[in-house]
C-alpha positions as CSV (number, residue, x, y, z in Angstrom):
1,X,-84.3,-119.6,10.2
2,X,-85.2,-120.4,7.0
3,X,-86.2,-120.1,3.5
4,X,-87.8,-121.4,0.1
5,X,-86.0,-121.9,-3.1
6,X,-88.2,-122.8,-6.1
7,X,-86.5,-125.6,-8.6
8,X,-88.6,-127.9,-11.2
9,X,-87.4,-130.7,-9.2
10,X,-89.0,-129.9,-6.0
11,X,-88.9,-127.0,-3.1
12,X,-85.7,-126.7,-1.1
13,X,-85.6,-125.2,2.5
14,X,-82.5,-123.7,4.0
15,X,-82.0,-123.6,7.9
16,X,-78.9,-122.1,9.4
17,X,-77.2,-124.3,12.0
18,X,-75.6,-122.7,15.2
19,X,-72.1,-121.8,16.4
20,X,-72.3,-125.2,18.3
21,X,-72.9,-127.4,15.3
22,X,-69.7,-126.7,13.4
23,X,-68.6,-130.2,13.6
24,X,-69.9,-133.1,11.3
25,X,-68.4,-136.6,11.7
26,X,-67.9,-139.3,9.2
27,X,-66.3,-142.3,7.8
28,X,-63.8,-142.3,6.3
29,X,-64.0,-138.3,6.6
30,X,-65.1,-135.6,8.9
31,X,-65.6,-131.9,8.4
32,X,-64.9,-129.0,11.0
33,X,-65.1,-125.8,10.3
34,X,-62.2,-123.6,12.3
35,X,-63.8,-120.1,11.4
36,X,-66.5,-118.9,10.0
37,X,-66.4,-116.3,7.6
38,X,-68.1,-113.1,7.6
39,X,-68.6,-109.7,6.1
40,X,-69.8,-107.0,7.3
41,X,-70.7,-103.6,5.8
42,X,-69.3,-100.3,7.2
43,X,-71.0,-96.6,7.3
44,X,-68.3,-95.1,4.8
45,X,-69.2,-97.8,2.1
46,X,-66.5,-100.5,2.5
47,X,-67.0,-103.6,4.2
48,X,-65.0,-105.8,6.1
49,X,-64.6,-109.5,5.4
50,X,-62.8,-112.8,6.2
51,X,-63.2,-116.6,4.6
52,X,-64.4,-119.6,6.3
53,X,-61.9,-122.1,6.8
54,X,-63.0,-125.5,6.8
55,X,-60.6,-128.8,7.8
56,X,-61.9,-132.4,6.2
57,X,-60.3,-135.2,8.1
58,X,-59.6,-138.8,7.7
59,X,-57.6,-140.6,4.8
60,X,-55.9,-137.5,3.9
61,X,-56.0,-134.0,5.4
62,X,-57.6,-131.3,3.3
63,X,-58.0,-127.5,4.3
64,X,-60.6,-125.7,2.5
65,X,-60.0,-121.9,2.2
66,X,-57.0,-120.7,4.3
67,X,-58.6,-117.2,5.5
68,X,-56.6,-114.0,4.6
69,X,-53.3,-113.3,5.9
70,X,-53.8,-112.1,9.2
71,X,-55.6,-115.4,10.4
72,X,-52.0,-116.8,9.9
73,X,-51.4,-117.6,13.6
74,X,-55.1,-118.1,13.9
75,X,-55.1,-121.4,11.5
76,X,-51.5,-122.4,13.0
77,X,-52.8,-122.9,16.5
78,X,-55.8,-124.2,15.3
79,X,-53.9,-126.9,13.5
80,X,-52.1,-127.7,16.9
81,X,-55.0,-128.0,19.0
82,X,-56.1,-130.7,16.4
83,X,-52.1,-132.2,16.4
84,X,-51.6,-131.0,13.6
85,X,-48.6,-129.5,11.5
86,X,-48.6,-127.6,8.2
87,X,-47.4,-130.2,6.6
88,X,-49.9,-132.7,7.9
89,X,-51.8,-131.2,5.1
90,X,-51.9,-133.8,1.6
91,X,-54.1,-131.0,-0.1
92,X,-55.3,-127.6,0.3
93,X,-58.4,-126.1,-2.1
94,X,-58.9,-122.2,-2.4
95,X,-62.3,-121.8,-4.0
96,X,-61.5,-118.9,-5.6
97,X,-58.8,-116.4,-5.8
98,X,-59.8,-113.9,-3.3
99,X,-57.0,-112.8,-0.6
100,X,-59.7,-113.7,2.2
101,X,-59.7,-117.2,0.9
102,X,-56.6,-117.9,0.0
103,X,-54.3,-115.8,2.0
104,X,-52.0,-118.5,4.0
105,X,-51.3,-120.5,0.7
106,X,-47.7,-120.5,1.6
107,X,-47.6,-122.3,4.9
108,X,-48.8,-125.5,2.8
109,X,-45.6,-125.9,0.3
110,X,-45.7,-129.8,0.4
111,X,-49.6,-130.0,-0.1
112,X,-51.2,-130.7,-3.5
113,X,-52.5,-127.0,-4.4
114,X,-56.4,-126.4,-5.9
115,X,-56.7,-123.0,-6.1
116,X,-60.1,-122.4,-8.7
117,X,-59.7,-124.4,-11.9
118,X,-55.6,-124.7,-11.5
119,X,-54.4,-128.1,-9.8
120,X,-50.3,-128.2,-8.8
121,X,-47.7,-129.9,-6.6
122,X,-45.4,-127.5,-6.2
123,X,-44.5,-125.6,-9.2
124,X,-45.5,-128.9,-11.3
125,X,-48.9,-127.8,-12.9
126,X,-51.8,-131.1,-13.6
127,X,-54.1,-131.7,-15.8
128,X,-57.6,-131.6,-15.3
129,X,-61.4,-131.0,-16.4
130,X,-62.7,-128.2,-14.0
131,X,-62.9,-125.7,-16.4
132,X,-64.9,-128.2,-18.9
133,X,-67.6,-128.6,-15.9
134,X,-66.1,-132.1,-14.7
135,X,-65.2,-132.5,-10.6
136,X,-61.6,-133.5,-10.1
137,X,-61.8,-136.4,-7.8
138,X,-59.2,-136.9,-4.5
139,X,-60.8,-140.2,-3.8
140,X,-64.4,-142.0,-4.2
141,X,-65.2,-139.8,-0.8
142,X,-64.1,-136.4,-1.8
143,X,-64.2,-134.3,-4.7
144,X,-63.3,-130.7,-6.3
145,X,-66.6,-129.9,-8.1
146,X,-66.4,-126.2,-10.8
147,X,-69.0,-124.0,-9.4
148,X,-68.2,-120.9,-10.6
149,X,-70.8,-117.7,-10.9
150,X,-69.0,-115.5,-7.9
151,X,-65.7,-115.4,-9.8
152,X,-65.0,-117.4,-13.5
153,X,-63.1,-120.3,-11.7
154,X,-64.7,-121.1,-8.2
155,X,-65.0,-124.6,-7.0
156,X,-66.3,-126.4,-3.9
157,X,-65.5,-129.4,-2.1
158,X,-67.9,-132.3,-2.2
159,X,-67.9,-134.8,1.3
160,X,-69.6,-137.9,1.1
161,X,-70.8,-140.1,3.9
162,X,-70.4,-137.8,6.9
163,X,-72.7,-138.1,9.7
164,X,-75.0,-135.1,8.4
165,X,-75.0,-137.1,4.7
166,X,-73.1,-134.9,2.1
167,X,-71.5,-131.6,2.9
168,X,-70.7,-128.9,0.4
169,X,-68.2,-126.5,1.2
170,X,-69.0,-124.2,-0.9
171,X,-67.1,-121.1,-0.7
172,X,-68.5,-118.2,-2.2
173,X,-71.3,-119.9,-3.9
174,X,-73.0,-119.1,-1.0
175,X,-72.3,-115.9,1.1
176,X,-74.1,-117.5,3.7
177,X,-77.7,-119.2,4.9
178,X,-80.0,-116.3,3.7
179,X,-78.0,-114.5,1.2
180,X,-80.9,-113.6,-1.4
181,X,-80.6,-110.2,-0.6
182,X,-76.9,-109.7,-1.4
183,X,-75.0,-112.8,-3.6
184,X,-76.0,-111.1,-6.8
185,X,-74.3,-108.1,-6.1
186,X,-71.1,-110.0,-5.7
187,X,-71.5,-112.2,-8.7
188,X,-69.4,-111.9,-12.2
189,X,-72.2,-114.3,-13.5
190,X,-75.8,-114.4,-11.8
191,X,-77.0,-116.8,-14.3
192,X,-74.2,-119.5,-13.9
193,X,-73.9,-119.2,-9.8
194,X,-77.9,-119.5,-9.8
195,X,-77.4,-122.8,-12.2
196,X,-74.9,-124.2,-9.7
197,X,-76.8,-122.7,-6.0
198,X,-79.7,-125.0,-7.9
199,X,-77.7,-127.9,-8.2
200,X,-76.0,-127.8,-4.9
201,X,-79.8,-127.3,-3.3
202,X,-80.5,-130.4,-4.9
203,X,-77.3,-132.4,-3.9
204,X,-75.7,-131.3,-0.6
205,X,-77.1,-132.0,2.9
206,X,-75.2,-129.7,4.5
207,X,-73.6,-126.3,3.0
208,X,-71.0,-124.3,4.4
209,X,-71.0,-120.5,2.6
210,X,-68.3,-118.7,2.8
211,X,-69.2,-116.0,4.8
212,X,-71.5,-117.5,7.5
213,X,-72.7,-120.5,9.6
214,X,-73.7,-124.0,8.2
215,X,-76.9,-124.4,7.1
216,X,-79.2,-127.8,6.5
217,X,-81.0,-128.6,3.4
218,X,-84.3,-130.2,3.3
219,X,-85.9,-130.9,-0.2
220,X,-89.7,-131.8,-0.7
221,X,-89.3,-134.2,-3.3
């Protein structure tokens, strides 16, 4: 699948990966997702919906988006088939504040906290520059970059060097490959989240949405 998004830098072209290519190696860092996300609408005008959760791997351990509470035992045996523990976890990023992102926050007590534009260690709150439009780095690897547009304080996680170039994981920026149709109605600010889908187009190799599979990006430059 695919599809065109105009930019006065060039064309960019979206194709949605499979449920087989999930996986995306990397040194010093790797990314897996453990779930993709999804939502879904029903007949009586609600929908239902769950978080992709991602795991980045390799100097430290980062979870990206824990799901909503009832993928608790979910992300635990996941963990275990990948030996690892709760608190295995250095850092844990919820890119925004919705409960299907962020709903297993508590199993992670010990874990450096990003949750939107607030960075913590415990109840120890640190400064930073998301909210001024700066990324907040973990390493030269890694990085927490302000995206917002969905919500006022959404951020994704930048991956450098992995084996499919630079993954985004971008929460919410993106519902998903082919999302035209729907991320607008979801959006607290069209214009900023279309200013940041731009730039992420333009930057990231790989995106993972937050409510559907992987998708490549291919830019005509």
């Amino acid at each position: 699948m695919e599809t065109g998004v105009q930019r006065g830098r060039g064309q960019s072209r979206k194709f949605s990966l499979t449920e087989t290519q999930l996986n995306f190696s990397g040194e010093p860092y790797s990314v897996s997702v453990l779930k993709v996300g999804y939502c879904l609408p029903r007949n009586d005008g609600t929908f239902s919906a769950d978080g992709t959760i991602t795991l980045v791997t390799g100097l430290r351990v980062i979870l990206v988006d824990t799901g909503g509470p009832w993928d608790r035992d979910f992300l635990l045996s996941s963990l275990k088939e990948r030996g690892l523990e709760p608190r295995d976890v250095n850092v844990v990023v919820g890119t925004h504040g919705h409960s299907d992102h962020i709903g297993n926050l508590s199993l992670f007590p010990a874990a450096l906290m990003i949750v939107g534009f607030d960075v913590s260690e415990g109840d120890t709150y640190l400064p930073n520059k998301l909210a001024e439009g700066q990324a907040y780095s973990i390493d030269e690897y890694v990085s927490v970059v302000p995206t917002p547009g969905h919500t006022g304080q959404d951020v994704s996680v930048q991956v450098k060097k992995t084996s499919a170039g630079t993954v985004l994981v971008a929460g919410d920026l993106f519902e998903r490959c082919l999302d035209e149709d729907t991320w607008r109605d979801l959006s607290m600010n069209t214009a900023v989240q279309e200013v940041n889908r731009r730039e992420a187009l333009h930057t990231a190799d790989v995106i993972i949405p937050g409510h559907g599979l992987p998708f490549r990006v291919h830019r005509n430059r």
